[in-house]
PDB file of N, CA, C and O in Angstrom:
ATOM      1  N   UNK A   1      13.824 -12.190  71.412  1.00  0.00           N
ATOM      2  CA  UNK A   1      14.943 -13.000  70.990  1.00  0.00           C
ATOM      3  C   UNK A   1      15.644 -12.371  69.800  1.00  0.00           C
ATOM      4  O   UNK A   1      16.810 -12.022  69.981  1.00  0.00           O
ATOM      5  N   UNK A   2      15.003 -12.147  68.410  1.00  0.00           N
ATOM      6  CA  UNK A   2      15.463 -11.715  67.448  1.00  0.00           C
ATOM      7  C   UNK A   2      16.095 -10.225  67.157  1.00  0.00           C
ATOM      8  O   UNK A   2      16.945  -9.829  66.360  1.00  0.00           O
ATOM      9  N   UNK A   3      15.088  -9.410  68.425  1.00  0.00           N
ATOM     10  CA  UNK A   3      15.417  -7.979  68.856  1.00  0.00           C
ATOM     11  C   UNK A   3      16.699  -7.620  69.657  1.00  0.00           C
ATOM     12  O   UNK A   3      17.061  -6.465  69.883  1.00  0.00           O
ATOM     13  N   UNK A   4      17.339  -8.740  70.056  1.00  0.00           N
ATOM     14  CA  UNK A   4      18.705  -8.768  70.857  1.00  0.00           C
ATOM     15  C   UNK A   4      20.077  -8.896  69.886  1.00  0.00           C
ATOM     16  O   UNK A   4      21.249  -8.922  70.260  1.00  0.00           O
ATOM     17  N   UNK A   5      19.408  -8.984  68.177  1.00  0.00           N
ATOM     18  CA  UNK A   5      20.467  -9.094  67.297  1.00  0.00           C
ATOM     19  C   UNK A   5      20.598  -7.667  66.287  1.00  0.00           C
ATOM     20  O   UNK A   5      19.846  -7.183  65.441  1.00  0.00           O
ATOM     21  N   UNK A   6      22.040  -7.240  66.869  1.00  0.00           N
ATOM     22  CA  UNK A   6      22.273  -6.070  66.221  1.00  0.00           C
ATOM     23  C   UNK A   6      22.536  -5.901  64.955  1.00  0.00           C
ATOM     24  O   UNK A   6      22.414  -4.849  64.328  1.00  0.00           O
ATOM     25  N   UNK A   7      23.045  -7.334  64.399  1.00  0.00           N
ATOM     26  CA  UNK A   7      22.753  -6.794  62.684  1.00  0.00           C
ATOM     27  C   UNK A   7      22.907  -8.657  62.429  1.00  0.00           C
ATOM     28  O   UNK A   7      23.076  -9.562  63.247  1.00  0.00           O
ATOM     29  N   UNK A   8      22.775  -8.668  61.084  1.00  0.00           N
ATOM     30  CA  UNK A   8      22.292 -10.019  60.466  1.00  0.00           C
ATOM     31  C   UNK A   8      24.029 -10.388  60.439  1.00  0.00           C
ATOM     32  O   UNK A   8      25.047  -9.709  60.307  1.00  0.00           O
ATOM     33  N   UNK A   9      23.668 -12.167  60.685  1.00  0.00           N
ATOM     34  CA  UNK A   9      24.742 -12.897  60.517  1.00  0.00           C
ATOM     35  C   UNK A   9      25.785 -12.847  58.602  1.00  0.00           C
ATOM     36  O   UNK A   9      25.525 -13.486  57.583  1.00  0.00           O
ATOM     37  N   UNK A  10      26.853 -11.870  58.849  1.00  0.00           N
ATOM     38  CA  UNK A  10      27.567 -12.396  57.839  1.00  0.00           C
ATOM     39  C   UNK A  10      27.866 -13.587  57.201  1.00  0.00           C
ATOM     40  O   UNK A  10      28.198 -14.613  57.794  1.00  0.00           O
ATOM     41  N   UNK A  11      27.737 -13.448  55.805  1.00  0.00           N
ATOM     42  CA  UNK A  11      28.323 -14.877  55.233  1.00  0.00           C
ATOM     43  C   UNK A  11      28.651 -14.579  53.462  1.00  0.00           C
ATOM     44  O   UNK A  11      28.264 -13.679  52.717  1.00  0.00           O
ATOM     45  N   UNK A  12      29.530 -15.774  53.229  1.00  0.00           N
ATOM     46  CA  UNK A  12      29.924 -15.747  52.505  1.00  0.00           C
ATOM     47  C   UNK A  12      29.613 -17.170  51.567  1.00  0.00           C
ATOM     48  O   UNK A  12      29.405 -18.317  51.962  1.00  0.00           O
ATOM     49  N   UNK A  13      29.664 -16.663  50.284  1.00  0.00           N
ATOM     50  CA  UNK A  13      29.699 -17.545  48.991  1.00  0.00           C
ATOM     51  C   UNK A  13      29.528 -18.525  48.806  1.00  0.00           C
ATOM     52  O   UNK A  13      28.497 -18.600  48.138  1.00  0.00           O
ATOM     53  N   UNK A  14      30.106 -19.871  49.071  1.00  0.00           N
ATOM     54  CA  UNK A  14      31.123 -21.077  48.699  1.00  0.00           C
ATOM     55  C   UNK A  14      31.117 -20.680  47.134  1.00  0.00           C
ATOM     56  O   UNK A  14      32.280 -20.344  46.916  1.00  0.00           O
ATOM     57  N   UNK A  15      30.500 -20.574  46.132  1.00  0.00           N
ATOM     58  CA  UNK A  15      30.775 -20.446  45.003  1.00  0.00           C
ATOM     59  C   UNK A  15      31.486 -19.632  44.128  1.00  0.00           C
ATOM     60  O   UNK A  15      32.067 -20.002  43.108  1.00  0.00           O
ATOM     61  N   UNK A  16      31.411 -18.494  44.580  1.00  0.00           N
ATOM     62  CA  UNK A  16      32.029 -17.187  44.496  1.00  0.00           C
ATOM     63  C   UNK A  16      32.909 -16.710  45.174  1.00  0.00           C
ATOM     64  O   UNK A  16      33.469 -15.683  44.790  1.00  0.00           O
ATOM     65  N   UNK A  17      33.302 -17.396  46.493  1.00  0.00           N
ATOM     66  CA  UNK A  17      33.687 -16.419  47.600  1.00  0.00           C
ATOM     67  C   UNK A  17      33.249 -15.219  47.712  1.00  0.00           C
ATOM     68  O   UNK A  17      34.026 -14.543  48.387  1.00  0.00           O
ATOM     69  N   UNK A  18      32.270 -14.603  47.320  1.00  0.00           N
ATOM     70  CA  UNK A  18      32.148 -13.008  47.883  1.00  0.00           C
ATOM     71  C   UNK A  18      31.057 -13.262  48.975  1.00  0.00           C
ATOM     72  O   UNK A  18      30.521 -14.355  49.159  1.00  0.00           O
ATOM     73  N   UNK A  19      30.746 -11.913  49.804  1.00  0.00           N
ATOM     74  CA  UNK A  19      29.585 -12.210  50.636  1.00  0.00           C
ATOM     75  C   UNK A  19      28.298 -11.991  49.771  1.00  0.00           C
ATOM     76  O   UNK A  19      28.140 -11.260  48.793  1.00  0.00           O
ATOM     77  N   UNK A  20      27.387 -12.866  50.433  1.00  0.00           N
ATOM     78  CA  UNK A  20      26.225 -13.167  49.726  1.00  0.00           C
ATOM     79  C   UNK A  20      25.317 -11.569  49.496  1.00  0.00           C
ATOM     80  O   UNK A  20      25.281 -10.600  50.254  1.00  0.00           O
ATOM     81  N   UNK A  21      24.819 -11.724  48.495  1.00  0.00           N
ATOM     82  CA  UNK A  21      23.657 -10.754  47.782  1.00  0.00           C
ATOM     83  C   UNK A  21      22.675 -10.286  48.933  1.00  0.00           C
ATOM     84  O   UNK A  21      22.432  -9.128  49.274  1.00  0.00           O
ATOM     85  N   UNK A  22      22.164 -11.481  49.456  1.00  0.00           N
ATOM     86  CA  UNK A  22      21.114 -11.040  50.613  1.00  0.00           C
ATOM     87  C   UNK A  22      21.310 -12.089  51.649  1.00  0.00           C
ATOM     88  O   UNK A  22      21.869 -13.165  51.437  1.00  0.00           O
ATOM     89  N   UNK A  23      20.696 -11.610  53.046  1.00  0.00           N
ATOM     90  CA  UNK A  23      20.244 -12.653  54.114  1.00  0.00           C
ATOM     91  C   UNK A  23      18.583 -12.204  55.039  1.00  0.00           C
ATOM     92  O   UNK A  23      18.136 -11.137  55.459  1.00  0.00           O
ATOM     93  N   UNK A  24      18.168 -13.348  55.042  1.00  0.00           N
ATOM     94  CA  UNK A  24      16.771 -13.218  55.188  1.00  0.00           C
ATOM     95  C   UNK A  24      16.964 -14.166  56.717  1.00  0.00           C
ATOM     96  O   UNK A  24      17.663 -15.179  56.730  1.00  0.00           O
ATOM     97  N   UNK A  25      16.291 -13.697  57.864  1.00  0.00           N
ATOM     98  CA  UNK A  25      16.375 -13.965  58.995  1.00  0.00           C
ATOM     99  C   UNK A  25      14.698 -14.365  59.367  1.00  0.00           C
ATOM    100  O   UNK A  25      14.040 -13.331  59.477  1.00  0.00           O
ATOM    101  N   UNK A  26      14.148 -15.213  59.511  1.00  0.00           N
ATOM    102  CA  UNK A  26      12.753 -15.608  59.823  1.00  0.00           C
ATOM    103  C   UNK A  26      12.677 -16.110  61.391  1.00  0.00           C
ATOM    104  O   UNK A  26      13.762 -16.435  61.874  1.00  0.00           O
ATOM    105  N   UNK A  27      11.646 -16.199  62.148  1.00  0.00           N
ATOM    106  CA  UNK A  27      11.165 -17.081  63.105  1.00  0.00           C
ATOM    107  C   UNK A  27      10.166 -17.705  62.565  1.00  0.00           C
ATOM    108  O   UNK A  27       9.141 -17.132  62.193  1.00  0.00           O
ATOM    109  N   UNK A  28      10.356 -18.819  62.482  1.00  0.00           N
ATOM    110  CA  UNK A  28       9.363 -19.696  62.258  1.00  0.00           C
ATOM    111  C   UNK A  28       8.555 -20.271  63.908  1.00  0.00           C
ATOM    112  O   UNK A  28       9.100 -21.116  64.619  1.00  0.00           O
ATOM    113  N   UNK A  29       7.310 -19.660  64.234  1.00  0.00           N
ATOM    114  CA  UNK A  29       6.628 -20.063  65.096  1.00  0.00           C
ATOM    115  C   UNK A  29       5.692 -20.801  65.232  1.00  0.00           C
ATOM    116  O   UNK A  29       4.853 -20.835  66.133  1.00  0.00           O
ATOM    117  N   UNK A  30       5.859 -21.709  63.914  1.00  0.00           N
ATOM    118  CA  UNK A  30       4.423 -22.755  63.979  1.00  0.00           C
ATOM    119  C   UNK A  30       4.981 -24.147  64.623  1.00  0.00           C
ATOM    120  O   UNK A  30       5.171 -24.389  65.815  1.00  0.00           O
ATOM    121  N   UNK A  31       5.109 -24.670  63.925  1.00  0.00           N
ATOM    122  CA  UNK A  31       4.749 -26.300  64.202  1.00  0.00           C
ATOM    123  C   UNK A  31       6.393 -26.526  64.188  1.00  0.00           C
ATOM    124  O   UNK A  31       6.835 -27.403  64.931  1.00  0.00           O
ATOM    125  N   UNK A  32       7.305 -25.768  63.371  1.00  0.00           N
ATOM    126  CA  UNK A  32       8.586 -25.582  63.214  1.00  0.00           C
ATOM    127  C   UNK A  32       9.161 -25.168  64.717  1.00  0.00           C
ATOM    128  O   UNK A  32       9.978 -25.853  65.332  1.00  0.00           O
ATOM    129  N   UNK A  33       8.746 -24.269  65.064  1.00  0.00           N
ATOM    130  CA  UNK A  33       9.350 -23.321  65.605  1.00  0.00           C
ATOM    131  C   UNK A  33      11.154 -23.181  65.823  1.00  0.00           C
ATOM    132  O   UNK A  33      11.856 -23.810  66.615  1.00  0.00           O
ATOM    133  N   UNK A  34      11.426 -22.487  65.158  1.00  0.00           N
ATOM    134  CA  UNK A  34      12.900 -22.659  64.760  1.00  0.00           C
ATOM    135  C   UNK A  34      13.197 -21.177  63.600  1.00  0.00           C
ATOM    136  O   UNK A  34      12.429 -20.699  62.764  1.00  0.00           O
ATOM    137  N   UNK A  35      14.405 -20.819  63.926  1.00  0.00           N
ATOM    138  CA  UNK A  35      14.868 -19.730  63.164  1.00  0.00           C
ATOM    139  C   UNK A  35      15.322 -19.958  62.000  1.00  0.00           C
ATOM    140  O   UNK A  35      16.424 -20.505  62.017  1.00  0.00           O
ATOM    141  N   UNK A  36      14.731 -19.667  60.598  1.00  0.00           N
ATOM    142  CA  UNK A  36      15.698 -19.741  59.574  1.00  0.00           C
ATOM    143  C   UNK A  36      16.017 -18.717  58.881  1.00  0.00           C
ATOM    144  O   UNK A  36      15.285 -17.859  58.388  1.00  0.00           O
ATOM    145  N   UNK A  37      17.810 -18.897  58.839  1.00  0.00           N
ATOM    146  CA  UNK A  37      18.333 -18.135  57.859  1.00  0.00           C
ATOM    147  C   UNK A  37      18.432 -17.846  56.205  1.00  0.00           C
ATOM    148  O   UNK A  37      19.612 -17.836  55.856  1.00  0.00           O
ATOM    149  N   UNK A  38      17.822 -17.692  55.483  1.00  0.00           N
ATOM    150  CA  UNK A  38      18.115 -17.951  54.099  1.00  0.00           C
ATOM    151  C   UNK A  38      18.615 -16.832  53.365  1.00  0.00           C
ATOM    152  O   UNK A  38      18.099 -15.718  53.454  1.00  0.00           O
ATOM    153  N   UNK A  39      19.758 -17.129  52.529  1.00  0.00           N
ATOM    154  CA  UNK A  39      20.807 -16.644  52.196  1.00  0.00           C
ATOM    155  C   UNK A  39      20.872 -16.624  50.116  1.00  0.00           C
ATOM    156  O   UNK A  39      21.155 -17.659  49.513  1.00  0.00           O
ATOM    157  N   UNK A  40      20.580 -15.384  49.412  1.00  0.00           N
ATOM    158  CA  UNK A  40      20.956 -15.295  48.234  1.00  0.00           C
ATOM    159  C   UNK A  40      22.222 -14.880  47.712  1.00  0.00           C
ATOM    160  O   UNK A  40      23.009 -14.032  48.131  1.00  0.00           O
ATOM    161  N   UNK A  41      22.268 -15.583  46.790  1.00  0.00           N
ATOM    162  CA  UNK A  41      23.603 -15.391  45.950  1.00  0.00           C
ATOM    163  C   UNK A  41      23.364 -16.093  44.555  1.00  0.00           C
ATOM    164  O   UNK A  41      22.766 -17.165  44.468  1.00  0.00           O
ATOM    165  N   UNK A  42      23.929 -15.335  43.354  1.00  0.00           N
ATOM    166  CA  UNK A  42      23.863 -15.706  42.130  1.00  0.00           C
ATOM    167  C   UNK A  42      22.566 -16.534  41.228  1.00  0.00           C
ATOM    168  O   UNK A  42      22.531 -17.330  40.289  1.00  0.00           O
ATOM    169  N   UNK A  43      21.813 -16.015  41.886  1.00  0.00           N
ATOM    170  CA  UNK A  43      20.185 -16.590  41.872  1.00  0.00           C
ATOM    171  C   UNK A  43      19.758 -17.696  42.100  1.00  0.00           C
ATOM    172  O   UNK A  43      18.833 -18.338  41.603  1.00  0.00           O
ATOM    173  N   UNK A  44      20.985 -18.057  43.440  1.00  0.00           N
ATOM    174  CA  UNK A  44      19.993 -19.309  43.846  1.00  0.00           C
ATOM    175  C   UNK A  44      20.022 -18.587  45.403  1.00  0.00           C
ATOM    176  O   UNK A  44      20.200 -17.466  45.879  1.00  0.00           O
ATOM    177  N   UNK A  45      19.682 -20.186  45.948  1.00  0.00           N
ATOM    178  CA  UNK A  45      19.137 -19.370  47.709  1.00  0.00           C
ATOM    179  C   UNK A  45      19.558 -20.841  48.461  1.00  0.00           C
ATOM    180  O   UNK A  45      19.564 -21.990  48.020  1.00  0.00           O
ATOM    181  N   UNK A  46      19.882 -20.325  49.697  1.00  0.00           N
ATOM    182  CA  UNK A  46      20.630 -21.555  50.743  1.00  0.00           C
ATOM    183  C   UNK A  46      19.894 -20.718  52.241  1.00  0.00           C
ATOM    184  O   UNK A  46      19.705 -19.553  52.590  1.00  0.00           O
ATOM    185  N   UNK A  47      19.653 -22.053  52.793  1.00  0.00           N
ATOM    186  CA  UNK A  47      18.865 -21.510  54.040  1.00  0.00           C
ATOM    187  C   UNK A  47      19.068 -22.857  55.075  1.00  0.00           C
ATOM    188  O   UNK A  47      18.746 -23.998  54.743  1.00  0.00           O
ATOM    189  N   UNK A  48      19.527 -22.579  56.089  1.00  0.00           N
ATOM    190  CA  UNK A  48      20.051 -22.910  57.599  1.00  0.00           C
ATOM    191  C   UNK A  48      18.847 -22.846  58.534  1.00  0.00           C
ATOM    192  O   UNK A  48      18.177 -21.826  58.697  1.00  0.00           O
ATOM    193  N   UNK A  49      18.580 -24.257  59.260  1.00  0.00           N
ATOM    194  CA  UNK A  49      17.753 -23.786  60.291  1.00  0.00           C
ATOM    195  C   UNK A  49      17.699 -24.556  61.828  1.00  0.00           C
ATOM    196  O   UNK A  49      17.416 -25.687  62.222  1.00  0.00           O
ATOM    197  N   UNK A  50      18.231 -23.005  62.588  1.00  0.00           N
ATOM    198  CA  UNK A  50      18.337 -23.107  64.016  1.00  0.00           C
ATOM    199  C   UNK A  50      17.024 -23.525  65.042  1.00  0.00           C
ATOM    200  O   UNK A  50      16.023 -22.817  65.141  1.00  0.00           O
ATOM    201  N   UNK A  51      17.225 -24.816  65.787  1.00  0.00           N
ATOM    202  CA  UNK A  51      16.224 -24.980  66.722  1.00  0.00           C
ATOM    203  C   UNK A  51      15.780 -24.043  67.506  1.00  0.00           C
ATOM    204  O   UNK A  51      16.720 -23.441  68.024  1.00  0.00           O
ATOM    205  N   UNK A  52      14.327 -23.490  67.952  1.00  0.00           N
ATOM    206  CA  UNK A  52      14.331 -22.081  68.671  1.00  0.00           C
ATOM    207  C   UNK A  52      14.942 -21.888  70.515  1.00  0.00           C
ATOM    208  O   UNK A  52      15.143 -20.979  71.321  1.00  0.00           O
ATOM    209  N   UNK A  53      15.011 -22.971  70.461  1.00  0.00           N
ATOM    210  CA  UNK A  53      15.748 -23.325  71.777  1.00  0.00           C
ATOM    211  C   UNK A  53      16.811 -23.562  72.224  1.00  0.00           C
ATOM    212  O   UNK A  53      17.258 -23.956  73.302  1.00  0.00           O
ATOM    213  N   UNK A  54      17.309 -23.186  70.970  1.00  0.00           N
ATOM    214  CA  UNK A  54      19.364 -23.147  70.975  1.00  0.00           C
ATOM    215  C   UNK A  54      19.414 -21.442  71.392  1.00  0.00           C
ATOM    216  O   UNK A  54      20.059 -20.919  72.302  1.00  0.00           O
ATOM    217  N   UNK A  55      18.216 -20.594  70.080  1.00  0.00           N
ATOM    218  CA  UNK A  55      18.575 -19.425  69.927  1.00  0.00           C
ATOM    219  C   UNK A  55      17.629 -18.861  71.645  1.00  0.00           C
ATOM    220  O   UNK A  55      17.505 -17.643  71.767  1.00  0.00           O
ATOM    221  N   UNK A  56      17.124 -19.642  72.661  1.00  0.00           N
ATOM    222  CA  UNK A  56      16.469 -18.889  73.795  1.00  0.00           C
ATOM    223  C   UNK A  56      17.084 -18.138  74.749  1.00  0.00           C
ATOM    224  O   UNK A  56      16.482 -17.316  75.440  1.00  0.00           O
ATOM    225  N   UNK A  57      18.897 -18.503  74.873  1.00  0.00           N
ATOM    226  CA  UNK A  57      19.395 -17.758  75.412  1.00  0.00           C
ATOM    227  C   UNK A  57      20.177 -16.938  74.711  1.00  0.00           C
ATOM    228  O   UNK A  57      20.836 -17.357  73.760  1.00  0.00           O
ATOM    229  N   UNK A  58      20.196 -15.563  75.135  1.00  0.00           N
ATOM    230  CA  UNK A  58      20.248 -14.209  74.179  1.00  0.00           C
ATOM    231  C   UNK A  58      22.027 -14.392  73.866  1.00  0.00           C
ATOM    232  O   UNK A  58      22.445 -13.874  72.831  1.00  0.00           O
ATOM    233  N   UNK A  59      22.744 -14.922  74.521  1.00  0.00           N
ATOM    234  CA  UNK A  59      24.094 -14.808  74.864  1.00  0.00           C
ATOM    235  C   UNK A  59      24.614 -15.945  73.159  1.00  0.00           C
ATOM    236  O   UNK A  59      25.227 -15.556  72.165  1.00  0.00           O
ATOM    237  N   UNK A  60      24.048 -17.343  73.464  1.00  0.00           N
ATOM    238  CA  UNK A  60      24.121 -17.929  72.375  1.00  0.00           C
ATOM    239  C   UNK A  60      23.759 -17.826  70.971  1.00  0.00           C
ATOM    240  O   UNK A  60      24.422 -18.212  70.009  1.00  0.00           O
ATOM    241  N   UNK A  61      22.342 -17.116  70.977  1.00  0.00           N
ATOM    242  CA  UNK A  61      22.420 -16.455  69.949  1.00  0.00           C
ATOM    243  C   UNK A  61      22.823 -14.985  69.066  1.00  0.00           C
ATOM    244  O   UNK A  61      22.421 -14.841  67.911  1.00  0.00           O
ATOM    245  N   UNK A  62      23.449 -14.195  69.587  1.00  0.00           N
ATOM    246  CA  UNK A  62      24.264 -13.419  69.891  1.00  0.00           C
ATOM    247  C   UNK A  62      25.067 -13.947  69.467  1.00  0.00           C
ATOM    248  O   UNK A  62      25.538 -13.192  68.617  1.00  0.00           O
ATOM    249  N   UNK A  63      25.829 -15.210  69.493  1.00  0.00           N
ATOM    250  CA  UNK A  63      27.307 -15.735  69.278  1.00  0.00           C
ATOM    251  C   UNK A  63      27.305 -16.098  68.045  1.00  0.00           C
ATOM    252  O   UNK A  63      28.244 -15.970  67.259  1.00  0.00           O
ATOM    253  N   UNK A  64      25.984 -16.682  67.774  1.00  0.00           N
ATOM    254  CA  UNK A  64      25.314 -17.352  66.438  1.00  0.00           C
ATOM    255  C   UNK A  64      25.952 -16.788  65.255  1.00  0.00           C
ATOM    256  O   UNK A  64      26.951 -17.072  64.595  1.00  0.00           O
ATOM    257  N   UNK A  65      24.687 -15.541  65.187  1.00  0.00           N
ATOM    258  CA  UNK A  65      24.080 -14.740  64.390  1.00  0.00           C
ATOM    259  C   UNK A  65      25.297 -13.547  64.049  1.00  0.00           C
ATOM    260  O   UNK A  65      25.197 -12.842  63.044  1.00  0.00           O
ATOM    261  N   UNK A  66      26.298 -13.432  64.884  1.00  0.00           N
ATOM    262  CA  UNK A  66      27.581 -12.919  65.113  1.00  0.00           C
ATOM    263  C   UNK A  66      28.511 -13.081  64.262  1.00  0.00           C
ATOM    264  O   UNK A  66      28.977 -12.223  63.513  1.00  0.00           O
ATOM    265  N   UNK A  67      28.872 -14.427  64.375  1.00  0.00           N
ATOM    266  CA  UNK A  67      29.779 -15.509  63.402  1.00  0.00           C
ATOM    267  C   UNK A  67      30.022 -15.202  62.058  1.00  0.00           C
ATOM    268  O   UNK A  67      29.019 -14.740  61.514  1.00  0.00           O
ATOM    269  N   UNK A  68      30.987 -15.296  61.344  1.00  0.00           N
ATOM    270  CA  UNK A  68      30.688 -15.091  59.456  1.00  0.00           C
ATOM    271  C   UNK A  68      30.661 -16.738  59.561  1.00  0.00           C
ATOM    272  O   UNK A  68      31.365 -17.517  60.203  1.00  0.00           O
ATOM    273  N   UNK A  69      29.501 -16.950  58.618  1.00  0.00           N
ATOM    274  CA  UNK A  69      29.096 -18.199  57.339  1.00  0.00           C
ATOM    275  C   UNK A  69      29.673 -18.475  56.146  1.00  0.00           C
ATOM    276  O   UNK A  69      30.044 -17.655  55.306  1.00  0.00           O
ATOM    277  N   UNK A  70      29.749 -19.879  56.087  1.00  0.00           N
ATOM    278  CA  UNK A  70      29.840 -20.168  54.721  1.00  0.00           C
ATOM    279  C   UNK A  70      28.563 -20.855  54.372  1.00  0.00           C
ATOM    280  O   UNK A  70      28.167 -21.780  55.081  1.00  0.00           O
ATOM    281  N   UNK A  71      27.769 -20.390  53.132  1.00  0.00           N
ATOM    282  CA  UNK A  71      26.644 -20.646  52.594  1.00  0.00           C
ATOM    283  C   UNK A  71      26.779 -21.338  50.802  1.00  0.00           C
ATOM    284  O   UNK A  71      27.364 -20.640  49.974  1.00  0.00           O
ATOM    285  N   UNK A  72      26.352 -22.333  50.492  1.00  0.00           N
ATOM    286  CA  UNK A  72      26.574 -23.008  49.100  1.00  0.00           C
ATOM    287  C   UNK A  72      27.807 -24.253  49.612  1.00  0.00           C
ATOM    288  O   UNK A  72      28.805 -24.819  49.167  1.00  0.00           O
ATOM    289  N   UNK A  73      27.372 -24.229  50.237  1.00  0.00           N
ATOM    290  CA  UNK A  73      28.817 -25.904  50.502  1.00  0.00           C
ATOM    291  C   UNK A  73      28.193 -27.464  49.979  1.00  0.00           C
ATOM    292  O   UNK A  73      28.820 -28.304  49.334  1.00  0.00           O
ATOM    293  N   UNK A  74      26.615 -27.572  50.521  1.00  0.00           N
ATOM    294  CA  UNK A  74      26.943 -28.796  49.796  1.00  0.00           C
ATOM    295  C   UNK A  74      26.064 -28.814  47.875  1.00  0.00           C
ATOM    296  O   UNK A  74      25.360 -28.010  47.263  1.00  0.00           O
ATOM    297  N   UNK A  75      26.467 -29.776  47.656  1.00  0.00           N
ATOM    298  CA  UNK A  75      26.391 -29.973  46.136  1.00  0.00           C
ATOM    299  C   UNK A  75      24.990 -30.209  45.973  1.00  0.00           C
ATOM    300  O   UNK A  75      24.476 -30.698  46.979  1.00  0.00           O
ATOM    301  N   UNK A  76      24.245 -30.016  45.048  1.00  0.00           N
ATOM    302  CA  UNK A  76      23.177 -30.305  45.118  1.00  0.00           C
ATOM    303  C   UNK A  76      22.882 -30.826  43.528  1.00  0.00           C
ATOM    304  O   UNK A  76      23.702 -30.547  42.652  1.00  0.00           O
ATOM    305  N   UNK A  77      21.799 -31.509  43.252  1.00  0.00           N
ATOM    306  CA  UNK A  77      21.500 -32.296  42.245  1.00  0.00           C
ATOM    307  C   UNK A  77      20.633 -31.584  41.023  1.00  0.00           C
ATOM    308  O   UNK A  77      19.426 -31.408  41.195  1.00  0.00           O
ATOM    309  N   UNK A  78      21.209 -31.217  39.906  1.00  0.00           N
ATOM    310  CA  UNK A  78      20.052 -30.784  39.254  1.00  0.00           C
ATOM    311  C   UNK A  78      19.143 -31.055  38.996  1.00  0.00           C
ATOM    312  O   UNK A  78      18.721 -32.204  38.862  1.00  0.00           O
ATOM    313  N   UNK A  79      18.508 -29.919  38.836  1.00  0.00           N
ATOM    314  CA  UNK A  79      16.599 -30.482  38.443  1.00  0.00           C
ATOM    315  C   UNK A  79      16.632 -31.071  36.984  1.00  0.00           C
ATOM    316  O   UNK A  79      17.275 -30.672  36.013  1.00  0.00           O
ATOM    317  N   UNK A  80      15.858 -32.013  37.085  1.00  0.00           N
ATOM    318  CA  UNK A  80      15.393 -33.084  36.161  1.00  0.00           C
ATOM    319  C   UNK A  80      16.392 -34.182  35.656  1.00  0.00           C
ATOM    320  O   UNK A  80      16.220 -35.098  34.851  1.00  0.00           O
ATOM    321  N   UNK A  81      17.474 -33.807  36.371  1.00  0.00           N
ATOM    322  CA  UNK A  81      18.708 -34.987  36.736  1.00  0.00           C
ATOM    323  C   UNK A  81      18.382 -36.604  37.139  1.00  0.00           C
ATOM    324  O   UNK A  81      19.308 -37.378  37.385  1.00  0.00           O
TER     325      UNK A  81
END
């Protein structure tokens, strides 16, 4: 499945607009089983996660993983807030 993707899904910022620092592509095959993406930028980290049965046909995920992202969209609460 993951071997059918020729390079990692682009994405970009929300905070910065630039494209992100890093992207980290996992299969999660346990109890999850589901693909997650997690995505650095400006020292924090945002991570997306695909059911593994969306990504089973090679064509859809292919389309996925293809796509440019936007990563940092929703707001989140500070710690000890």
């Amino acid at each position: 499945m993951l071997g059918l993707v020729p390079r990692l899904p682009r994405i970009k910022c929300a905070k910065c607009r630039k494209w992100v620092k890093g992207v980290v592509l996992e299969a999660d095959t346990g109890f999850g089983n589901q693909i997650r993406i997690t995505v650095y930028c400006h020292g924090d980290t945002d991570t997306m996660e695909i059911p593994a049965e969306v990504m089973d046909d090679s064509d859809t995920a292919r389309q996925i993983l293809s796509q440019t992202g936007t990563a940092f969209t929703t707001l989140r609460v500070a710690k000890g807030v």
